[in-house]
N, C-alpha and C positions, 0 to 999 in steps of 0.2 A: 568391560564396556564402560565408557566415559559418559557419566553423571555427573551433570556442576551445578543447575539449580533446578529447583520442583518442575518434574515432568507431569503431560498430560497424563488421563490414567492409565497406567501401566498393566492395571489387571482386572482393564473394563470389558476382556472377555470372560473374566470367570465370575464378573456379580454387576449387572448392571443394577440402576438405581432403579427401582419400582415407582411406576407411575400410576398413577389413579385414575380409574373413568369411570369420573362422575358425570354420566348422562343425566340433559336434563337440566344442570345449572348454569344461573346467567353469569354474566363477566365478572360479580365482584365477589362470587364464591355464595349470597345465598338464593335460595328455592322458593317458591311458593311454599306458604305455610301448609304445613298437613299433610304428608307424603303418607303419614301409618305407617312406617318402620317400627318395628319390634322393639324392646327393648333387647332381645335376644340378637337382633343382626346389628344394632349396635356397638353391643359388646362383644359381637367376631369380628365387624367392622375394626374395631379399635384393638383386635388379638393379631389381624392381619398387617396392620401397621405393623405392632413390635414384631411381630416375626419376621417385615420383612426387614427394618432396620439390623434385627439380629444377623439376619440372612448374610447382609453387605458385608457388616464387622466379623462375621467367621470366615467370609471368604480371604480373610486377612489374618486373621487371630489362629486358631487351632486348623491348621490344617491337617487333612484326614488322609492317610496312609492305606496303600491299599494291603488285603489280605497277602501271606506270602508263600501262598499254595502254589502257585502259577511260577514260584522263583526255583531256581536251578539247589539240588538237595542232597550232602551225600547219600547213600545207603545202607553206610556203618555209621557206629561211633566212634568219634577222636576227638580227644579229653586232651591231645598235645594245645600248648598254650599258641591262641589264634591272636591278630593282627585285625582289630575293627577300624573298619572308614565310615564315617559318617558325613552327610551330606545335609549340615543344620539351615542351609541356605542356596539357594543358587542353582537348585536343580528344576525348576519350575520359572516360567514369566518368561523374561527376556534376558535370564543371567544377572538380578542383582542380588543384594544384600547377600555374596557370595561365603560361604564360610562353611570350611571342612575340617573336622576332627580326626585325631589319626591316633588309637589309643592299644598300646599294648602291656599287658599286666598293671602297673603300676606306674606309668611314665604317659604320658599325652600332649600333642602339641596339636595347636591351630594352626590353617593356613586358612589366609585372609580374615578378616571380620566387616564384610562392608554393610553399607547400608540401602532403602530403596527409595528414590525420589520420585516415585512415582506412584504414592499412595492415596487416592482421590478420595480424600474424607473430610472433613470441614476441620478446618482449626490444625488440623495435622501437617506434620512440614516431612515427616518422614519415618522407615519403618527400620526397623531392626530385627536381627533373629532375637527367639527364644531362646534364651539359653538354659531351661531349666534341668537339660540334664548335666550341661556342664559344670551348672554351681553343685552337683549332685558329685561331681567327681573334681572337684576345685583344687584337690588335696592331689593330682594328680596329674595336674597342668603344670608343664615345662616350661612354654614359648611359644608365643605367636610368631609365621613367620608370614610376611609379605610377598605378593608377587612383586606387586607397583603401585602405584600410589594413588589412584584413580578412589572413587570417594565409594563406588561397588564393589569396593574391596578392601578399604580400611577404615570408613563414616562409622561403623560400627564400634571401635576400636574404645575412643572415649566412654561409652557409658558401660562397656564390658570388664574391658582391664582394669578400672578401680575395684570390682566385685568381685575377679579373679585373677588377681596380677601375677603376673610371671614376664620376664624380658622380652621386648619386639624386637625380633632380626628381620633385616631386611639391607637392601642395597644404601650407597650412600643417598640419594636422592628420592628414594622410598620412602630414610629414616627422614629424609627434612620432614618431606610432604606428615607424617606419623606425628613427628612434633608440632609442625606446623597447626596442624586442627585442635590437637588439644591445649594449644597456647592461645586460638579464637575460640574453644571449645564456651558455650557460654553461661556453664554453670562452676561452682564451686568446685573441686577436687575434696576428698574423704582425707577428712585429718588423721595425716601420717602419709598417705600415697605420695609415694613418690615412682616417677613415670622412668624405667630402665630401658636403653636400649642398646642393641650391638649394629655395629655397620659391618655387611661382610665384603669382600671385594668381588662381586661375578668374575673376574677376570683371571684372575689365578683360580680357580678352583679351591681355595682354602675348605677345609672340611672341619667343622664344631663340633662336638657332642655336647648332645642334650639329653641329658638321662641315658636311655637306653637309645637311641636313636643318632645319627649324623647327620649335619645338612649340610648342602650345598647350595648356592646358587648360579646358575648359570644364565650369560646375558642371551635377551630375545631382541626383538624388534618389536616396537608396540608404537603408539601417539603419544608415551611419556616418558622421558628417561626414566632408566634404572631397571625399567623390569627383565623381570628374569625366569625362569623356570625352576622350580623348586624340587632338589633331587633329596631324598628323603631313604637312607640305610635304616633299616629296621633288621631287628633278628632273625626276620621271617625271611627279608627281602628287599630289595629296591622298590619303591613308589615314585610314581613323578608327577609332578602338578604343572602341566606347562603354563598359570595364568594365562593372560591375552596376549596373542603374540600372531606375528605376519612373518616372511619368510623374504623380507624388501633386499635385494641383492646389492642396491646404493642407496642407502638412508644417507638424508643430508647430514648427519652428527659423524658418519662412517662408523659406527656403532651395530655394526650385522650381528645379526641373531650368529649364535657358535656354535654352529654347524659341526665343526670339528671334533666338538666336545660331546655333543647330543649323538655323532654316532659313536664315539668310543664309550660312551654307557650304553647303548645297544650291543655293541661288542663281548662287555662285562658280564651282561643278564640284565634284563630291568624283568622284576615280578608283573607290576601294574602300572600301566599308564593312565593317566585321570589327564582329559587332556579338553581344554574349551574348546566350545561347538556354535557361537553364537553365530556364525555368516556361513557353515559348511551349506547352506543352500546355495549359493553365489558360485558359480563355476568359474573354470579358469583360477587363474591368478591376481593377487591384489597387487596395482600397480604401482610401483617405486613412490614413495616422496617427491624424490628429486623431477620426476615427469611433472608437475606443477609451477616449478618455479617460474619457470617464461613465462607462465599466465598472468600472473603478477607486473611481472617488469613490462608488459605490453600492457597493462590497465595502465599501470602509474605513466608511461608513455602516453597514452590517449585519452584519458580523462580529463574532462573539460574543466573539474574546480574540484571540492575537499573528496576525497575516498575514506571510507567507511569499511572495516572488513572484520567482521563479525567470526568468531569461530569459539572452540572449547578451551573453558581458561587452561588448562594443563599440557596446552601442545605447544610446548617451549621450543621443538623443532620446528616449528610451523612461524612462531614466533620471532626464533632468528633470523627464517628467510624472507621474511617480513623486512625487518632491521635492516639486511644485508640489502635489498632490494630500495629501500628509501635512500641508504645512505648513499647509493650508487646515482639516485634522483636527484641528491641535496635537497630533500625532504625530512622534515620532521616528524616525530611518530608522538603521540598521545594514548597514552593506555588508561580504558575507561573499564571497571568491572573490578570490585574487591576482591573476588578470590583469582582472579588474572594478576592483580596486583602484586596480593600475596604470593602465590607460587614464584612469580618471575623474581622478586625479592631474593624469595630462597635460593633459586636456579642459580643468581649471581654470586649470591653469597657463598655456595660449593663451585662456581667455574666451571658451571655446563653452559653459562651464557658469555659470548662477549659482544658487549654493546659499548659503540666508540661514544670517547665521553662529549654532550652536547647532544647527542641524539633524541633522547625522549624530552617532552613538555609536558607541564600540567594540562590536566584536558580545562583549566579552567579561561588558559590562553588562549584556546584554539579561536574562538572569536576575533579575536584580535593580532590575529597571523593570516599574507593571501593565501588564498583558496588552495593553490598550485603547490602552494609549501609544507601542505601536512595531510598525513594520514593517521585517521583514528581507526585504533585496533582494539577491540572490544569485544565482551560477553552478550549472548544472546542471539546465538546462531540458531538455535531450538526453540526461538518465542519463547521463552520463560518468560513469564510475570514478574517484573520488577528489574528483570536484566536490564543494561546499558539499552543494547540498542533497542529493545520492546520502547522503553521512559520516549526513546528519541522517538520512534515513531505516533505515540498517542500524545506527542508535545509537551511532556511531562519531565523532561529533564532539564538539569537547573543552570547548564550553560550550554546547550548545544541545542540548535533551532534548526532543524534541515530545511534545506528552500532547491531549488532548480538549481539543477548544473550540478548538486550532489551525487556521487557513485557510491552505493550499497552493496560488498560482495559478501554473500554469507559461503564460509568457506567451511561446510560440512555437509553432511546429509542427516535425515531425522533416524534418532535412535530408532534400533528394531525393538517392535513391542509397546514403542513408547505411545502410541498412537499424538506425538508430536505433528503429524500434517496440519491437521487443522491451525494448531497454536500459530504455524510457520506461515499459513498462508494467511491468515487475518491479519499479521504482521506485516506481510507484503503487500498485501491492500492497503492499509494505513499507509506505507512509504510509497507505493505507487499515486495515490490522492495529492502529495505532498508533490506530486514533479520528479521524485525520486527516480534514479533508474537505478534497476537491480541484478544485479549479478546471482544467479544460481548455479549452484555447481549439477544440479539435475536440468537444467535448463542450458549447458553452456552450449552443444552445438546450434542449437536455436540465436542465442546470442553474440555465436560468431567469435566465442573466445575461447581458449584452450579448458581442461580439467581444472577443478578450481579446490578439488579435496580429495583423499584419497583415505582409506577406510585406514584406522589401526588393525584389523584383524586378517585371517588371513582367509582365503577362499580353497574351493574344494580341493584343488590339487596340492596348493602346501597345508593343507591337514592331512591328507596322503603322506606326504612328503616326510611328517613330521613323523607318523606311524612307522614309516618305512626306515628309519634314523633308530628309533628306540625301539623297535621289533619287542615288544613286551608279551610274554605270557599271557596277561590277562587284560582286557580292557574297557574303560569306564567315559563314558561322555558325561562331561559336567560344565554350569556356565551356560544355560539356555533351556528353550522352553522345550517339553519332551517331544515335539516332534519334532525336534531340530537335532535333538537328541538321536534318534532314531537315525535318522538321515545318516551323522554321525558313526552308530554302530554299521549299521549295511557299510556304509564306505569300511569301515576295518575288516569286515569278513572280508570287502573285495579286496583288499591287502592282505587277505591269506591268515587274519585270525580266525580259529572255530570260532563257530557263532556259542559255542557252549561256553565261552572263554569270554564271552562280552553281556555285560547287563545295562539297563538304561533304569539307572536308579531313582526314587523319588525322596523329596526332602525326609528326611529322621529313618529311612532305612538302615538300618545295620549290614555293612558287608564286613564280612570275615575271611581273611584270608592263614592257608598256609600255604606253605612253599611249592603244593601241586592244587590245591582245590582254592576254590570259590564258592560263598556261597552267600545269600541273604537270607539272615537267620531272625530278624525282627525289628520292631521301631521303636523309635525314642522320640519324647513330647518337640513338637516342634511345631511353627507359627510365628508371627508377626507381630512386634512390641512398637505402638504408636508414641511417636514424639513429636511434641510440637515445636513452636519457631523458637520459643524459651532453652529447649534442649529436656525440659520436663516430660516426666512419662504421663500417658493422659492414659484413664479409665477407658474400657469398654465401656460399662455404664456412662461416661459420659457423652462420650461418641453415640450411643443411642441415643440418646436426649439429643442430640444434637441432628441427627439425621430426622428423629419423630417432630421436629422446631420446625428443618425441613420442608419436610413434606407435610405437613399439616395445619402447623402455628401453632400457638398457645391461647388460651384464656384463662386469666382470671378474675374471679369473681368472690369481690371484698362485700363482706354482711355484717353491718352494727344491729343487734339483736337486743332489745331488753328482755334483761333476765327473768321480769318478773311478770310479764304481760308473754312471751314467748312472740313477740311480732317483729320487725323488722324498726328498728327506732330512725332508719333513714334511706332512703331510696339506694336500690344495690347499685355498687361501683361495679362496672365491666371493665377489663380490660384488654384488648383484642393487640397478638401480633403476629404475623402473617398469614391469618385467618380470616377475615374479611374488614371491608375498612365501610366501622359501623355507621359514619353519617349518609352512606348511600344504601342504608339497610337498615333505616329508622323500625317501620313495620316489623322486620326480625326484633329488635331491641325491643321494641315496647311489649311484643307476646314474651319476650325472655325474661323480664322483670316480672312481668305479672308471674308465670311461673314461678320465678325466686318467691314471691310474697307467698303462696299456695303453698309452696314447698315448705317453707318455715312455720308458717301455720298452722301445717298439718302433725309435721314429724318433732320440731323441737322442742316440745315440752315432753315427749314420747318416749325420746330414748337419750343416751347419756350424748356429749359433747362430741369426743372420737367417733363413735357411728353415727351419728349426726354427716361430720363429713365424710365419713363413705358414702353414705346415703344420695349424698347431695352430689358429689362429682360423679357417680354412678348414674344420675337423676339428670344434671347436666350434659354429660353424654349424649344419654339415648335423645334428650331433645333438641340439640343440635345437631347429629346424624340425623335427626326424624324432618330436619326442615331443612340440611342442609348437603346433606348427604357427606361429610366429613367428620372424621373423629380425631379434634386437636388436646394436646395435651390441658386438663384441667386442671386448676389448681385453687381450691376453696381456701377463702381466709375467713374465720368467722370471729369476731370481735364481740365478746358481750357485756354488755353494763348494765349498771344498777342494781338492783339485790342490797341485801343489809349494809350497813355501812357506807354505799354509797363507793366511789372507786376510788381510793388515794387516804382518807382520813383517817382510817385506821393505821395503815402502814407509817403514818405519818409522825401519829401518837406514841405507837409500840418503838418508833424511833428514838425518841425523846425520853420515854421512860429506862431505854435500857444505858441512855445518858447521863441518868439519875435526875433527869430534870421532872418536873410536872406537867403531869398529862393534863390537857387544856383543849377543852370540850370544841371541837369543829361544826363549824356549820355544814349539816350533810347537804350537799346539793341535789335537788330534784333530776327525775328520769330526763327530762326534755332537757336541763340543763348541761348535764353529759352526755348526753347525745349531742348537742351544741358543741361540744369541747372535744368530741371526738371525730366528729366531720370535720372539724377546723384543720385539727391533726391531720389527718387521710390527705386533705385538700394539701394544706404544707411537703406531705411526704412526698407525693405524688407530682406535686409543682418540681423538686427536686429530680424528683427521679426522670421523669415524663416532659419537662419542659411544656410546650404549647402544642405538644402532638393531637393531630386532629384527630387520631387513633383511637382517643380516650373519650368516653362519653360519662 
């Protein structure tokens, strides 16, 4: 499945975000003084917060395995040496951060490693598998090998293979796409890594060994060159991984899946087929590439002024009949979108593209070229945030201004899973505001114009199709969400596999096979490793902090205390953020200060410094739940001066004297005086930090 930039959330049916109802409260978040909340509903108040932030971040992190009572079991034992598949990825959601282990005795190879853009959590740009049992048998890894180059299938690649390097095979336009990322990749590489890869040819059949194990790959049909089907000789037996693949009988590249070759390995014996399942709900057939083209040359025929045509940076076939189409118009093309860029780059640079030379422009010209003479081709057919054409439609891009008479064709449909609708349509309401007219390819007979996109994957009958080529002993639906999965197996039984012969696996199960049985014999740790826009790994811990900021906000509250009177030596600093905005909640503030002075009064000559501020943020708490009905995160500063010495003079002495110089008697400054000097302080830090925010009181 084709991921290019951060998707809506992807897995906002299994944790949505916990909302609060707090009955009761007016618009700026406080209450009427004096509710009488407990100090006890407080502090489950504030246990239900973190639980539920925990809640979100496990539904990402550790995911949970079910028992495997219910899985198919011999009735002997056989100690003969077995054939594990594991499924670290990809078996769950919509088929991303795809990635399968294939491990016998002493020898193990990956296929794919991608990653997920569609992890809805703040700060986070995307997710990765766990690998924790991989680095557990590191000493045991071959080779990664790739289907295709889609970023749900090798975005993971960068931050694995420095940690457990072994060579990435893949096709030639696979390995670009492999190099390509980790040449933008945007952190540092581990001194010494160096990045190995082999290019294999799909076309010939060439066969490698790797350890114990042979690969193959054979070519498919997918939205990107190079992919292939991964045929995989193990001692046990034949395996086969078809990544993402269609059965398009005229691909524009002429590049047809090899049919030929898919069934003379069904011929041979294939033990297991592991075969993608993300559209077998789609009946029928997916329809050719080639059924689009006209759609095109009849836009660029009847558009009134510039064309816009938005799709996935990685459909370089899509791409050329773009080209092919302008240059037949004597139109110019403009390619707006870095990782469109990028790839097309590559494409050229191996000779899967040809583009007559004079054909593209900077998109910084397009201003300055008529209407009638160019077409901009661009990222952001999914509403992504920050894509080309989203910038164009919130007037945020730095040389393209849409006005009337502009044509917008977004030439894809929203990811399954991604819950991208929404992103899609707020997008086409901004360009519809602007005079825009728009082309959807879900909308095209409405609009009177031919199909405007057609799926990389394939529909129910060539997944049949595909079964029915590889006639496998045993078989496994992976690459999609488990009831797609499901769907999946039923279609194999109705192709004549026993159903005893088919399981519907979940992420970290263990399948084992020998050369007549099946079985799922146990799990291994697996989950979801958050990364941000830097490419750095970000804490759980911090992800909770960041969901409880959230949903709640923060306070804190700064206390200059003399140490010798035990009172308050200057009125508390509050500092409020996304918890209520305190100049319209003077009445809350003034009962909250008075509390603070009570509060110090009482306890801090009482007990030592540390339980002081427990005391106090536990103290704080219950009386902002009691007035407010919310429990934000507190965070107590307490500052104390005065006491012997005074604050500075001494350290100042003991300086001097270990200089060898003479200690030279200081004037101790009085309590008020330091307190003077340490609000000054507070005010300077605070001016820095805080600027003129009205937030601060």
């Amino acid at each position: 499945m084709n991921n290019n930039n951060k998707a809506a959330n992807q897995n906002g049916n299994q944790a949505k975000r916990p909302v609060r109802q707090n009955s009761g409260n007016n618009n700026n978040g406080s209450a009427p003084l004096g509710r009488g909340a407990s100090r006890g509903a407080a502090i489950r108040a504030q246990k239900r917060s973190h639980d539920d932030a925990q809640r979100v971040i496990s539904s990402y992190l550790d995911q949970p395995t079910p028992k495997n009572e219910d899985r198919p079991r011999a009735n002997f034992i056989d100690d003969s040496p077995r054939l594990k598949v594991i499924g670290l990825g990809g078996m769950d959601g919509g088929g991303s951060k795809n990635m399968m282990l294939v491990e016998y005795m002493n020898d193990a190879v990956v296929i794919d490693a991608g990653n997920d853009l569609g992890v809805d959590l703040p700060g986070i740009n995307y997710g990765i598998c766990d690998v924790s049992y991989l680095e557990s048998i590191k000493h045991k890894v071959r080779a990664y090998i790739v289907t295709h180059g889609h970023l749900d299938h090798i975005g993971g690649l960068p931050h694995i293979v420095p940690k457990i390097p072994a060579p990435i095979y893949g096709s030639t336009f696979s390995i670009g796409r492999v190099e390509e990322i980790f040449q933008n990749f945007g952190l540092p590489m581990p001194d010494g890594f160096q990045l190995q890869t082999v290019t294999m040819n799909e076309d010939t059949h060439e066969r490698l060994k790797i350890g114990n194990f042979f690969v193959e790959l054979v070519r498919v049909t997918h939205s990107i060159p190079g992919s292939t089907v991964v045929v995989l000789d193990t001692p046990v037996g034949r395996i086969i991984n078809t990544g993402d693949f269609r059965l398009d009988p005229n691909p524009l590249d002429h590049e047809r899946t090899d049919t030929e070759r898919l069934t003379a390995l069904g011929d041979e014996g294939v033990l297991a087929l592991f075969s993608e399942s993300t559209t077998v709900e789609r009946a029928g057939r997916t329809p050719s590439e080639s059924t689009i083209q006209q759609s095109f040359v009849d836009i660029m025929n009847n558009a009134p002024g510039r064309i816009f045509i938005a799709l996935f940076s990685t459909n370089m076939n899509r791409v050329q009949m773009l080209v092919n189409a302008a240059v037949h118009h004597n139109k110019k093309i403009a390619l707006d979108g870095r990782s469109m860029v990028s790839t097309l780059e590559m494409a050229v640079r191996h000779g899967f593209m040809k583009i007559p030379k004079g054909t593209f422009v900077p998109i910084a010209s397009v201003p300055n070229l008529n209407d009638q003479d160019v077409v901009v081709v661009c990222t952001g057919s999914q509403g992504e945030p920050s894509s080309a054409l989203q910038r164009m439609a919130n007037g945020e891009h730095r040389h393209i201004k849409l006005k009337e008479q502009d044509t917008v064709v977004l030439s894809s449909s929203p990811i399954p899973e991604s819950g991208n609708d929404s992103l899609i349509g707020a997008m086409v309401d901004n360009l519809s505001r602007k005079g825009v007219h728009v082309f959807e390819h879900r909308n095209h007979d409405i609009d009177g114009v031919g199909p405007l996109h057609v799926s990389g994957h394939a529909s129910r009958d060539e997944y049949a199709d595909m079964i029915n080529m590889i006639r496998p002993k045993f078989f496994v639906p992976i690459y999609g969400a488990y009831r797609v999965k499901q769907r999946h197996l039923e279609l194999a039984v109705e192709q004549g596999i026993p159903r005893k012969n088919c399981v519907n696996p979940e992420n970290g199960e263990i399948i084992e096979f020998t050369p007549n049985d099946m079985q799922v014999t146990g799990n291994v740790p697996v989950g979801t490793v958050l990364v941000d826009q830097t490419g750095e790994i970000v804490s759980s811990v911090v992800i909770k902090d960041r969901l409880l900021l959230a949903e709640e906000g923060l306070v804190a509250v700064v206390l200059t205390v003399d140490k010798k009177t035990g009172s308050l030596a200057t009125s508390p600093d509050i500092i409020s953020r996304g918890f209520i905005y305190m100049r319209d909640s003077e009445d809350l503030m003034t009962a909250f200060r008075t509390e603070l002075k009570r509060a110090v009064q009482q306890r801090f000559k009482r007990v030592d410094l540390d339980r002081f501020k427990v005391e106090l943020r536990e103290h704080v708490t219950h009386f902002l739940f009691e007035h407010t009905g919310r429990s934000p995160i507190v965070i107590p500063v307490i500052n104390v001066i005065g006491g012997k010495g005074g604050a500075g003079g001494g350290a100042s002495n003991a300086s001097k004297q270990q200089n060898g110089q003479p200690a030279v008697a200081a004037e101790v400054p009085t309590s008020e005086q330091i307190a003077a000097q340490q609000q000054k302080r507070f005010e300077e830090m605070r001016a820095k930090l805080l600027g003129q925010d009205a937030r601060t009181d």
